[in-house]
TORDRENMAR-811447 format. One record per atom (N, C-alpha, C): residue in one letter; x, y, z. Coordinates in steps of 0.2 Angstrom, whole numbers, always signed. Example, Ala and Ser with C-alpha at 12.3 -4.5 7.8 and 13.67 -1.06 7.14 Angstrom:
<nodes>
<node "a", <+66, -28, +39>>
<node "a", <+62, -22, +39>>
<node "a", <+66, -16, +39>>
<node "s", <+64, -11, +35>>
<node "s", <+68, -5, +36>>
<node "s", <+64, +0, +39>>
</nodes>
This chain:
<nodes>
<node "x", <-14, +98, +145>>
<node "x", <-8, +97, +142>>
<node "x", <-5, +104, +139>>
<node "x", <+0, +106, +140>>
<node "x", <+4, +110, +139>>
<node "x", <+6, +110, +132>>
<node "x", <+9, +115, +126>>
<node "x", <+12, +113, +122>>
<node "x", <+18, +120, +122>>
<node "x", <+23, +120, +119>>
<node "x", <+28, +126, +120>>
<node "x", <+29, +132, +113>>
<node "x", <+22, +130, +111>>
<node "x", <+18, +135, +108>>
<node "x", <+11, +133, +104>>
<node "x", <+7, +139, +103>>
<node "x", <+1, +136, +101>>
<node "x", <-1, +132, +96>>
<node "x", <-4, +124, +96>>
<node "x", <-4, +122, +91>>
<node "x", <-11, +124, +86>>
<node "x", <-10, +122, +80>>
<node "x", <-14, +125, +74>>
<node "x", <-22, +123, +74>>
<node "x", <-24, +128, +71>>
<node "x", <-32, +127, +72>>
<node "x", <-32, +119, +70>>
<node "x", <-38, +116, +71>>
<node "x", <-41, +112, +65>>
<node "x", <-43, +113, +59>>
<node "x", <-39, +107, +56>>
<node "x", <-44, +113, +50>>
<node "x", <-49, +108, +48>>
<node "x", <-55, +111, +43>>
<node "x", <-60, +106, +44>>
<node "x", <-64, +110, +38>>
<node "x", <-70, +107, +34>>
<node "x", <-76, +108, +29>>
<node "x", <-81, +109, +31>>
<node "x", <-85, +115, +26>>
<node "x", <-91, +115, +30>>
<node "x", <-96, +111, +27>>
<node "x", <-103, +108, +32>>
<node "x", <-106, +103, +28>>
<node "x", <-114, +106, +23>>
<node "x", <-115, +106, +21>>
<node "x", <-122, +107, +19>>
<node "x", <-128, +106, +20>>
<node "x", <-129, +111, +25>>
<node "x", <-136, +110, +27>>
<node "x", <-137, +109, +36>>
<node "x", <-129, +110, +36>>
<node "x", <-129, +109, +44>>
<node "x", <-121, +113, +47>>
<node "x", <-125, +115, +55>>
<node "x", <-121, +119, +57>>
<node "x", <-112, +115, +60>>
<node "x", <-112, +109, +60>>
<node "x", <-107, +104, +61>>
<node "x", <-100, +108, +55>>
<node "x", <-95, +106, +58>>
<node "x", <-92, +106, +52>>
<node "x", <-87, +97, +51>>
<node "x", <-83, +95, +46>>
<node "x", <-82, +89, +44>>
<node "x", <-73, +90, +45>>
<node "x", <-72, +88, +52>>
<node "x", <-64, +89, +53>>
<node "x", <-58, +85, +50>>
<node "x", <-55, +88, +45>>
<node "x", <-48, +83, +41>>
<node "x", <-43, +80, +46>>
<node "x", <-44, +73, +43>>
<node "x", <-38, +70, +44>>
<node "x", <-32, +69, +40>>
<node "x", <-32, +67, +35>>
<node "x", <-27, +67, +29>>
<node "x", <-32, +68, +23>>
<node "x", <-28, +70, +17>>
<node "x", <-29, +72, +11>>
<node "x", <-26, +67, +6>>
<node "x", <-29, +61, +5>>
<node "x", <-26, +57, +0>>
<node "x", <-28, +60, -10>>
<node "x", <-23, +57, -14>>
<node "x", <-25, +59, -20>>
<node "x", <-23, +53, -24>>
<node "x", <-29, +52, -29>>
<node "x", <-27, +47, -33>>
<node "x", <-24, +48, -41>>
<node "x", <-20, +46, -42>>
<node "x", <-16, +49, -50>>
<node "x", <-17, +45, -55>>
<node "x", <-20, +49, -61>>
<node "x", <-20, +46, -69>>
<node "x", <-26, +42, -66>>
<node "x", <-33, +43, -64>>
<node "x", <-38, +41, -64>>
<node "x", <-44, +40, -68>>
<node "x", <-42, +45, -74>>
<node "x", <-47, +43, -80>>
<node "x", <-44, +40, -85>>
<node "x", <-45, +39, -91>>
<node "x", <-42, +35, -97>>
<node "x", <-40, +41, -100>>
<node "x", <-44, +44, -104>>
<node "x", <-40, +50, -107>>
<node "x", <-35, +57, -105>>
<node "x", <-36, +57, -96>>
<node "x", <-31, +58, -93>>
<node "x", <-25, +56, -94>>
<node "x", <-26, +50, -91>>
<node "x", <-18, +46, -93>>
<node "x", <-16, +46, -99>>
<node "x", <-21, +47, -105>>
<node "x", <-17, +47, -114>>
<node "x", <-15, +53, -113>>
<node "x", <-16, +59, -111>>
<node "x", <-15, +67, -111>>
<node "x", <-9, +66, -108>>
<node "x", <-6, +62, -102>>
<node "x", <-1, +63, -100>>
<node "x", <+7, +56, -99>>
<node "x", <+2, +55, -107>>
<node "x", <+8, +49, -109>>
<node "x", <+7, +40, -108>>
<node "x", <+2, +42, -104>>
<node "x", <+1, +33, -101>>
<node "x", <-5, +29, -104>>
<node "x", <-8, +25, -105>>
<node "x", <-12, +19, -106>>
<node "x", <-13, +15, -102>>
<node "x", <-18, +9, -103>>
<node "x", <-22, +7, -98>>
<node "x", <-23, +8, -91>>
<node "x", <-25, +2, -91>>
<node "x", <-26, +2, -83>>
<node "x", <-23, +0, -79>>
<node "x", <-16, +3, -77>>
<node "x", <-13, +3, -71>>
<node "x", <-16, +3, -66>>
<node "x", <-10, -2, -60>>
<node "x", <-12, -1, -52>>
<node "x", <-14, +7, -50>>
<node "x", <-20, +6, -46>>
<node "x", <-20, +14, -46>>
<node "x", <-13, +17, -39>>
<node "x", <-13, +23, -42>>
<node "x", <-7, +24, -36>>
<node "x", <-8, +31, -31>>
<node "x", <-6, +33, -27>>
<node "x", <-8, +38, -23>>
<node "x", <-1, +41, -19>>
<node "x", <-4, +49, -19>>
<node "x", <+1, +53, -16>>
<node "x", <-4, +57, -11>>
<node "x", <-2, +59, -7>>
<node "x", <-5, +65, -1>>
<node "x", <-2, +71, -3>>
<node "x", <-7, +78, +2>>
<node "x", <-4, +83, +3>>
<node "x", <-7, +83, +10>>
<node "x", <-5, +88, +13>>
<node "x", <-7, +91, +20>>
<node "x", <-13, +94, +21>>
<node "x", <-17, +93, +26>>
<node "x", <-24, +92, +27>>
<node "x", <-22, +101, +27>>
<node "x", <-19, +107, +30>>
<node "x", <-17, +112, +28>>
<node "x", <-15, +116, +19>>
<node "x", <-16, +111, +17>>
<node "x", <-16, +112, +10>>
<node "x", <-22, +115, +6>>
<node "x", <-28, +112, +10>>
<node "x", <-35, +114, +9>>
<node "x", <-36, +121, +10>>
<node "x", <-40, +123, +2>>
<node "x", <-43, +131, +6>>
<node "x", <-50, +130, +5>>
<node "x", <-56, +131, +10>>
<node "x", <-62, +128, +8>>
<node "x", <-65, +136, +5>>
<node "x", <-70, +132, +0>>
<node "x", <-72, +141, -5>>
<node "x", <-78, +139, -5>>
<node "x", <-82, +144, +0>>
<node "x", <-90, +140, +3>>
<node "x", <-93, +147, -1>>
<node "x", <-91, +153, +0>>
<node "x", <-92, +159, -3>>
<node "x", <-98, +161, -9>>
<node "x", <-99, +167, -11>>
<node "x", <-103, +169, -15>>
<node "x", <-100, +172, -21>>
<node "x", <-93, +174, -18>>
<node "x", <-89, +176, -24>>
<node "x", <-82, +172, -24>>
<node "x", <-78, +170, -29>>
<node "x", <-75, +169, -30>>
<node "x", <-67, +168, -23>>
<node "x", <-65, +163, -22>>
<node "x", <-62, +163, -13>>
<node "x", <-53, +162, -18>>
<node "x", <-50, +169, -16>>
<node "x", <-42, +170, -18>>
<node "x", <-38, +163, -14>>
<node "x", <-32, +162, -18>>
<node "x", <-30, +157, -19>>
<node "x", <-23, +160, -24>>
<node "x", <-17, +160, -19>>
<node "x", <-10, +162, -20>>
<node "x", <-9, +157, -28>>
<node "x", <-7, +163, -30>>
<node "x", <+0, +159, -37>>
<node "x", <+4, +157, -33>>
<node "x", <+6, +150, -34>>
<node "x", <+13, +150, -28>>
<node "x", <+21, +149, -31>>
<node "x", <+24, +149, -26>>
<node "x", <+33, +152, -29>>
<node "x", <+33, +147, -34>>
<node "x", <+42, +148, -38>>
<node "x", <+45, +142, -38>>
<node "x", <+42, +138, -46>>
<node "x", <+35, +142, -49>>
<node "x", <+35, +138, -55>>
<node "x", <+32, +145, -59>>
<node "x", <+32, +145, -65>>
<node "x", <+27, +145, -68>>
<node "x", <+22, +141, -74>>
<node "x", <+21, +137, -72>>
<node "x", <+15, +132, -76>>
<node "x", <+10, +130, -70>>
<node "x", <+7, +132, -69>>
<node "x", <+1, +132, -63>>
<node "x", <-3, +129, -66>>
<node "x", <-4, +120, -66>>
<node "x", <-12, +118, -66>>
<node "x", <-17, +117, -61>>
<node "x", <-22, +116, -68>>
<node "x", <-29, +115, -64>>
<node "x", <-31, +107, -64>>
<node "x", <-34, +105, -62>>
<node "x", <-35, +97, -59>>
<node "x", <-43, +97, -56>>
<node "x", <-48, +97, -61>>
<node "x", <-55, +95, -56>>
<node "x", <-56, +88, -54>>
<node "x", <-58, +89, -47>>
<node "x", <-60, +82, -44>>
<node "x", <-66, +81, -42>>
<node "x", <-69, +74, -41>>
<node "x", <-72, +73, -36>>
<node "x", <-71, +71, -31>>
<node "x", <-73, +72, -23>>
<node "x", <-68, +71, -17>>
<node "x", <-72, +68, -13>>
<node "x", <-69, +62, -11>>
<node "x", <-75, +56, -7>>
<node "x", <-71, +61, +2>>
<node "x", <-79, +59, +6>>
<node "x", <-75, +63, +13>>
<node "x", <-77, +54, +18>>
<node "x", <-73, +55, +20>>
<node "x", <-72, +45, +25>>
<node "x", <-76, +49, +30>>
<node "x", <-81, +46, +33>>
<node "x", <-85, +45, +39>>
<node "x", <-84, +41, +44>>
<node "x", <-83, +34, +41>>
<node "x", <-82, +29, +46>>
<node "x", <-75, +26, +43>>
<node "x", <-68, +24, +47>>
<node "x", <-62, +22, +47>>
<node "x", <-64, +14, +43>>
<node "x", <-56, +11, +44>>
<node "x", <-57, +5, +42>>
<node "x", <-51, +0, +40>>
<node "x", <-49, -5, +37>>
<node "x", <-44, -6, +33>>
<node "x", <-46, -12, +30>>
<node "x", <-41, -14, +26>>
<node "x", <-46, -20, +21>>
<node "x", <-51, -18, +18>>
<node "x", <-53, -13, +17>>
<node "x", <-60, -14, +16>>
<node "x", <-63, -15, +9>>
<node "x", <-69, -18, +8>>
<node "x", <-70, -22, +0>>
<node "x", <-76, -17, -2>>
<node "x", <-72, -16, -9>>
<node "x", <-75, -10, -12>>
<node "x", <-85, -13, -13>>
<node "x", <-85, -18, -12>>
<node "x", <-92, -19, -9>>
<node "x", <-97, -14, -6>>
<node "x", <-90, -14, +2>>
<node "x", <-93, -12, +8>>
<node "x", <-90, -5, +9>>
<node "x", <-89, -1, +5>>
<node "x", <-84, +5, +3>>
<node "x", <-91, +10, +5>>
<node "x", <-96, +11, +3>>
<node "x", <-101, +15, +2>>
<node "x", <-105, +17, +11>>
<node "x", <-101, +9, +13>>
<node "x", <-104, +12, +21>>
<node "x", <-98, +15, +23>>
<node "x", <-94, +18, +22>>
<node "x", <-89, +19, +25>>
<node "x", <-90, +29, +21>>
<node "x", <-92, +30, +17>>
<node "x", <-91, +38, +14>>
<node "x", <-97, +42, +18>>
<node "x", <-96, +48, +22>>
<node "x", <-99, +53, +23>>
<node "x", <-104, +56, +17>>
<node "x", <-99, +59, +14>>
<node "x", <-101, +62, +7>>
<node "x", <-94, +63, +4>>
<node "x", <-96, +69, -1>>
<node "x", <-95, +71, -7>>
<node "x", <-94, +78, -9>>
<node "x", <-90, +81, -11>>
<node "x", <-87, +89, -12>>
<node "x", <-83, +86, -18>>
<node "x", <-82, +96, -23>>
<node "x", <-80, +97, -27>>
<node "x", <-74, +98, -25>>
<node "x", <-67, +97, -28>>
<node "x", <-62, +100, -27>>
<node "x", <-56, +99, -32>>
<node "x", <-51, +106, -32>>
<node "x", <-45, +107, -35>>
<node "x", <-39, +104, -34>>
<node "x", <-36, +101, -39>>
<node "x", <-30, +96, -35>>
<node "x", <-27, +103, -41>>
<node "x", <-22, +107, -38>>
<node "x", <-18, +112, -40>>
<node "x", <-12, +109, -42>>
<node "x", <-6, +112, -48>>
<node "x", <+0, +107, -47>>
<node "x", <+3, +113, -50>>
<node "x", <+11, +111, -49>>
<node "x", <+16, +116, -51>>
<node "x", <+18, +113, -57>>
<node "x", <+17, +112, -61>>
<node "x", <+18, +105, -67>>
<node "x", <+26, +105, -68>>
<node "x", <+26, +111, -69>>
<node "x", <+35, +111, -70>>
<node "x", <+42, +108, -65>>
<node "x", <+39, +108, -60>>
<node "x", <+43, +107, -56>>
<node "x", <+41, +99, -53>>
<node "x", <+35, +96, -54>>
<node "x", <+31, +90, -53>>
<node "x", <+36, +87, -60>>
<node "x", <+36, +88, -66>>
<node "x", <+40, +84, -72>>
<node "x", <+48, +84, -72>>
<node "x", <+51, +90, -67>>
<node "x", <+58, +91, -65>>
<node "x", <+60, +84, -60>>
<node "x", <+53, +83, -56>>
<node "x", <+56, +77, -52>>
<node "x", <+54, +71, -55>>
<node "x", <+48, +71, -59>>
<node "x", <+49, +65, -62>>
<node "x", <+55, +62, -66>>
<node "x", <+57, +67, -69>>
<node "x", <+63, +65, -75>>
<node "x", <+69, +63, -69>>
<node "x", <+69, +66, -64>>
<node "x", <+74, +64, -58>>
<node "x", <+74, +58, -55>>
<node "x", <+68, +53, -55>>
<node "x", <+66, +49, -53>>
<node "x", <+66, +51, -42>>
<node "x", <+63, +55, -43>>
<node "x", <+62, +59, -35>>
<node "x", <+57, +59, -34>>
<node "x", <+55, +61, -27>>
<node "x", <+46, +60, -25>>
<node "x", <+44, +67, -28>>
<node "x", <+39, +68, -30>>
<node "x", <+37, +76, -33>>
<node "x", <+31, +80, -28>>
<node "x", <+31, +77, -21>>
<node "x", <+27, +82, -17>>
<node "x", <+28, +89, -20>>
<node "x", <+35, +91, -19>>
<node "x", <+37, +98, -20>>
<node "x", <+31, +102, -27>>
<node "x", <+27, +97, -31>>
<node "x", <+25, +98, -37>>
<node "x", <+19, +98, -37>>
<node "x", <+13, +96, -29>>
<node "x", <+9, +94, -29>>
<node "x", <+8, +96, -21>>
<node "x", <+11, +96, -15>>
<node "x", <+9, +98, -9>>
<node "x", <+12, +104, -6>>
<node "x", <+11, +110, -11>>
<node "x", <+12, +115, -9>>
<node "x", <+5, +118, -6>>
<node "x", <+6, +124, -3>>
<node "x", <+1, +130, +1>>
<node "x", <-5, +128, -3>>
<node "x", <-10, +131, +0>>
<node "x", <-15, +132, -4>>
<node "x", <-18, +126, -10>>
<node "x", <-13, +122, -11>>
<node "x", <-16, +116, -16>>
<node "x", <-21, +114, -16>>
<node "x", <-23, +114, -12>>
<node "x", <-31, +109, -12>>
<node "x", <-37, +112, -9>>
<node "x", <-41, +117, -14>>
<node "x", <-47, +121, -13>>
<node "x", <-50, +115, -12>>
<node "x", <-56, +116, -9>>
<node "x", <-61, +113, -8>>
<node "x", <-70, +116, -6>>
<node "x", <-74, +115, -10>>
<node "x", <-81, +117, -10>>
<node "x", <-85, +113, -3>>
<node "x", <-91, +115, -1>>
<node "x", <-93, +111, +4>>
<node "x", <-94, +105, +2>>
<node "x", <-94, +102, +7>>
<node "x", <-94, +92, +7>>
<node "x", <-104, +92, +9>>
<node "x", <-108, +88, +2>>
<node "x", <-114, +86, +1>>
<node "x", <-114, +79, +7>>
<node "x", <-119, +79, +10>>
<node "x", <-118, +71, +13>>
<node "x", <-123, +66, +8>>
<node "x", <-120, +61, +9>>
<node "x", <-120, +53, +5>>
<node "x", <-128, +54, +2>>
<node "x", <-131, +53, +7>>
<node "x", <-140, +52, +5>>
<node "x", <-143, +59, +2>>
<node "x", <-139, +65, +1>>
<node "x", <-142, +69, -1>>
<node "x", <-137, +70, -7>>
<node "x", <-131, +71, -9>>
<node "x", <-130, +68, -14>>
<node "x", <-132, +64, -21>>
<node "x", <-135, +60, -19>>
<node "x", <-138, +57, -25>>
<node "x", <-134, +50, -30>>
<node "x", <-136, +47, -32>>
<node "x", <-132, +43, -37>>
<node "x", <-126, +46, -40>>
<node "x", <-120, +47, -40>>
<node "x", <-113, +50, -42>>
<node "x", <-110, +45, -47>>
<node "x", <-114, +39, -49>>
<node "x", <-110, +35, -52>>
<node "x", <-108, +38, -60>>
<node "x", <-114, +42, -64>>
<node "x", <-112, +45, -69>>
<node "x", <-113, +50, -71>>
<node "x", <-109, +54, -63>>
<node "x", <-112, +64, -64>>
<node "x", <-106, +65, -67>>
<node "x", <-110, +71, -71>>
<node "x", <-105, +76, -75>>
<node "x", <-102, +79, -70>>
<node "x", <-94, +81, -73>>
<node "x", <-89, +84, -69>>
<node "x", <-86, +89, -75>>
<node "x", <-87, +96, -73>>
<node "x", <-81, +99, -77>>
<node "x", <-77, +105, -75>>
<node "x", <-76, +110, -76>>
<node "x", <-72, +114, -74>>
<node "x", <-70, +120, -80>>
<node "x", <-70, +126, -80>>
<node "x", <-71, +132, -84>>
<node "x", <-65, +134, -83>>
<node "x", <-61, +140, -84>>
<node "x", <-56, +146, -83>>
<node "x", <-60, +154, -87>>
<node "x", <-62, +157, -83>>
<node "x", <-62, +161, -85>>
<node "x", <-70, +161, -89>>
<node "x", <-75, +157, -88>>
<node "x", <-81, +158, -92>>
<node "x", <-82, +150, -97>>
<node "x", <-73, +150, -99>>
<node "x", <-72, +144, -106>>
<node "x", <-69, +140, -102>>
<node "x", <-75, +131, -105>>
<node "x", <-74, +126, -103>>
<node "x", <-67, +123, -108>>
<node "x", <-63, +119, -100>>
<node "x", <-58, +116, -100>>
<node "x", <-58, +107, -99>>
<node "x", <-62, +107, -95>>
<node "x", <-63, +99, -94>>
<node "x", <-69, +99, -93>>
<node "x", <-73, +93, -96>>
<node "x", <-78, +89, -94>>
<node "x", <-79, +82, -93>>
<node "x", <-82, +79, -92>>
<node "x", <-82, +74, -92>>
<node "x", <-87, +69, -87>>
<node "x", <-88, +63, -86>>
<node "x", <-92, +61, -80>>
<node "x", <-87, +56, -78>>
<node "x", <-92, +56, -69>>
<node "x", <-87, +51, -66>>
<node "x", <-88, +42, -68>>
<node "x", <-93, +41, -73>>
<node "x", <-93, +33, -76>>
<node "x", <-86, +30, -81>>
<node "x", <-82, +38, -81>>
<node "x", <-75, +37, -87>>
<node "x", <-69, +35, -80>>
<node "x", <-71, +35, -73>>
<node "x", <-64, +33, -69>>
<node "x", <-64, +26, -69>>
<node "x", <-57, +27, -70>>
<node "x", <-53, +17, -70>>
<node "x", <-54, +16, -66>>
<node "x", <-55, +17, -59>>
<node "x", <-55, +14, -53>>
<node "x", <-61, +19, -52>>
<node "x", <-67, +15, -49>>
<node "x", <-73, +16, -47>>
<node "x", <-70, +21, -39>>
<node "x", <-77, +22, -38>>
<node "x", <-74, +24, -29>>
<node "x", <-73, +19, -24>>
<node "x", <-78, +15, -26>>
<node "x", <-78, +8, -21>>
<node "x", <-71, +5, -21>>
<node "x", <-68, +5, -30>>
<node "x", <-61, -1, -27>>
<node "x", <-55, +5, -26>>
<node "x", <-56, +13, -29>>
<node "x", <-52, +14, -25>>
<node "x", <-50, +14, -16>>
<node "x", <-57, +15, -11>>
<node "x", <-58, +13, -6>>
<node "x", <-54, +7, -4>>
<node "x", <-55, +3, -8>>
<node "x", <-52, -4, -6>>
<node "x", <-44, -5, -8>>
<node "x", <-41, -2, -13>>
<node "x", <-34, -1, -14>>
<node "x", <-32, +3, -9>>
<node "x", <-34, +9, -7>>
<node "x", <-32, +14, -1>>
<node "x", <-32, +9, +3>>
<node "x", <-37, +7, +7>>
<node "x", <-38, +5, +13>>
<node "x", <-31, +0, +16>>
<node "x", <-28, -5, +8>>
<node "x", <-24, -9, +11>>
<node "x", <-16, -6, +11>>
<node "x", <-16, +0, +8>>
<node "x", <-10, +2, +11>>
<node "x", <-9, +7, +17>>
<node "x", <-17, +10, +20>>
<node "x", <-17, +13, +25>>
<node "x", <-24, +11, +30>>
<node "x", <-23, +13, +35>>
<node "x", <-30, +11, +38>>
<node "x", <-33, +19, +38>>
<node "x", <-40, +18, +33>>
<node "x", <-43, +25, +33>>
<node "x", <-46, +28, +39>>
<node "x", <-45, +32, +41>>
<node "x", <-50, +34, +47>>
<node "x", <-54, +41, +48>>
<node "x", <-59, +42, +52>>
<node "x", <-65, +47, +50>>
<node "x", <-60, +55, +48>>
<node "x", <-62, +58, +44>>
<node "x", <-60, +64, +43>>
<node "x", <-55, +62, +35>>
<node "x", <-55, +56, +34>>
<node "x", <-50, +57, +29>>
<node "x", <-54, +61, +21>>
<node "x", <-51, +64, +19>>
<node "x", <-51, +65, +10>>
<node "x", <-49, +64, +6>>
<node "x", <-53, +60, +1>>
<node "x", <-50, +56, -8>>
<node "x", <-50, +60, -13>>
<node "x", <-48, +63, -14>>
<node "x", <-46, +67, -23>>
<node "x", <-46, +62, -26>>
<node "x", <-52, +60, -31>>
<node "x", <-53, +53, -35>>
<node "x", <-50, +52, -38>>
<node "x", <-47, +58, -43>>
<node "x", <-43, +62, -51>>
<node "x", <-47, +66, -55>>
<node "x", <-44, +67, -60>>
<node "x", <-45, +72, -66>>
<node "x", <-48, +71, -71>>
<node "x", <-51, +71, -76>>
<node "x", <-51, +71, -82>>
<node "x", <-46, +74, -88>>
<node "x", <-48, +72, -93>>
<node "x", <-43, +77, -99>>
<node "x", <-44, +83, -97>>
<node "x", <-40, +88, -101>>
<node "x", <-42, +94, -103>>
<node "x", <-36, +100, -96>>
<node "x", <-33, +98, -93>>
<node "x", <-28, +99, -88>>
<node "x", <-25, +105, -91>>
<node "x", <-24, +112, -90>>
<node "x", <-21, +118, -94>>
<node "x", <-17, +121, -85>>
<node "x", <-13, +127, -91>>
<node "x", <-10, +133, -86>>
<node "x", <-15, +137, -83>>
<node "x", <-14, +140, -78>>
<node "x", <-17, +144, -75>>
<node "x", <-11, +152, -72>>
<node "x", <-15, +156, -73>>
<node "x", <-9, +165, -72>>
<node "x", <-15, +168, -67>>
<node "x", <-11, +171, -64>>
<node "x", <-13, +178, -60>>
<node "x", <-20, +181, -62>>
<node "x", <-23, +180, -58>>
<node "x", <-32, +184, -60>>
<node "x", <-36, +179, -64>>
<node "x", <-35, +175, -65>>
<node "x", <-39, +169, -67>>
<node "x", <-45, +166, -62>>
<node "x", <-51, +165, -67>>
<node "x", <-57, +164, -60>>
<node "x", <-60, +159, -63>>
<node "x", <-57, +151, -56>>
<node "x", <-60, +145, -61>>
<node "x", <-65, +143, -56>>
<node "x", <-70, +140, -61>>
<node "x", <-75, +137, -58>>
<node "x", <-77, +130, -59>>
<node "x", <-80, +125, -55>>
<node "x", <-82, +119, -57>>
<node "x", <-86, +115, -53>>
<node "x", <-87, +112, -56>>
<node "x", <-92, +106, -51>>
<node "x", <-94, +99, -56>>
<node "x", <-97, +96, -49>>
<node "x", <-100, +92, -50>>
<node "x", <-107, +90, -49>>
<node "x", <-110, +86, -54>>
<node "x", <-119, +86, -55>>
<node "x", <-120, +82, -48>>
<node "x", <-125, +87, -44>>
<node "x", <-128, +85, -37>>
<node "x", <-123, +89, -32>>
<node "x", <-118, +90, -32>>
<node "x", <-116, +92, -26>>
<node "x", <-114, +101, -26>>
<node "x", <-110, +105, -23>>
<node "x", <-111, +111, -23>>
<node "x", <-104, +116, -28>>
<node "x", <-105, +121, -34>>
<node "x", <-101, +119, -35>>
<node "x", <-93, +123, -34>>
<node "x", <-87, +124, -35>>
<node "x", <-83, +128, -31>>
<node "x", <-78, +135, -38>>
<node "x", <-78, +139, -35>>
<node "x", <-79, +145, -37>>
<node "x", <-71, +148, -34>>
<node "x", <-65, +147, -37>>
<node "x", <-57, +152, -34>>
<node "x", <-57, +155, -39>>
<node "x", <-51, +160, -37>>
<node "x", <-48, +166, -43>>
<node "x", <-40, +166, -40>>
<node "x", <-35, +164, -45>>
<node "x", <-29, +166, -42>>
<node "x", <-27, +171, -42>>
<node "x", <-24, +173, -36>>
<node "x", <-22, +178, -35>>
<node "x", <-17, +180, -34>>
</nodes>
């Protein structure tokens, strides 16, 4: 097959412990996924949970020993930070009951869900889609993907995140309103997941700005953890 010009690499994750790497399909995200999240950004209980994407291109993976650059990007100045934990889809599927959610996950990676905030609350108040605030370049760092069995129990790892040395967020993943399972199972019925895809769980509290030359670090208990510096 021909194309009438070169199409773009693949882009893909490196795994842990093996020389394969973990090819992306889509990048799903889930929003307002802890409790005190949601109070930090206006909301309460336990809403349906809901979801937006960014471009599997959006990914910058930071497997490195120092610090992996990661563009300020145009168009704002309020740059937040966002630690995740990042489920990676092995096996596809649709329907699926968060029962049976566990056979269906590869693994597990730390990652940054980056945001323009300013321009994400410009279209909120607009009542518009806020991609433009959320699936810009470079948004979604990502640290190597652990697989499932070496992972570990994730039910109540610590998760937090630093700027510059000083902690910003902490927190564990026993505080998300939607487990991974029943996310899995909300996702599934409005997509059919298929291998390659990625879940950005959410965030915890503690979400701040980020400026030029700042070096954030984060992780999660068991997996590997990830290391940018805006540039």
């Amino acid at each position: 097959m021909s194309h009438v010009f070169a199409p773009p690499a693949l882009v893909s994750v490196p795994v842990v412990g093996r020389p394969e790497r973990f090819p992306v399909h889509r990048v799903y995200c889930v929003g307002r996924n802890y409790a005190a999240h949601a109070r930090e950004m206006g909301f309460t209980g336990r809403e349906p949970p809901f979801f937006f994407l960014k471009p599997a291109d959006a990914l910058v993976v930071a497997d490195g020993p120092n610090p992996t650059p990661v563009r300020y990007p145009s168009l704002t100045s309020d740059l937040h930070h966002e630690i995740e934990c990042v489920v990676a889809i092995g096996r596809g599927g649709r329907d699926i009951a968060a029962a049976d959610a566990a056979q269906h996950i590869f693994g597990y990676a730390v990652g940054i869900d980056l945001t323009r905030r300013d321009l994400q609350a410009s279209m909120k108040q607009q009542g518009r889609p806020w991609c433009i605030g959320k699936a810009f370049d470079q948004s979604a760092p990502i640290g190597p993907i652990t697989e499932a069995a070496q992972a570990g129990d994730l039910t109540h790892a610590d998760i937090w995140l630093k700027v510059n040395g000083n902690e910003r967020q902490r927190s564990d993943l026993g505080q998300l309103i939607w487990s991974v399972g029943e996310i899995i199972e909300h996702l599934s019925r409005a997509w059919e997941l298929q291998p390659g895809d990625l879940i950005y769980t959410g965030t915890p509290e503690g979400v701040g700005s980020l400026i030029r030359g700042d070096v954030v670090t984060g992780g999660v208990q068991g997996l590997v953890d990830i290391s940018v510096r805006i540039a």
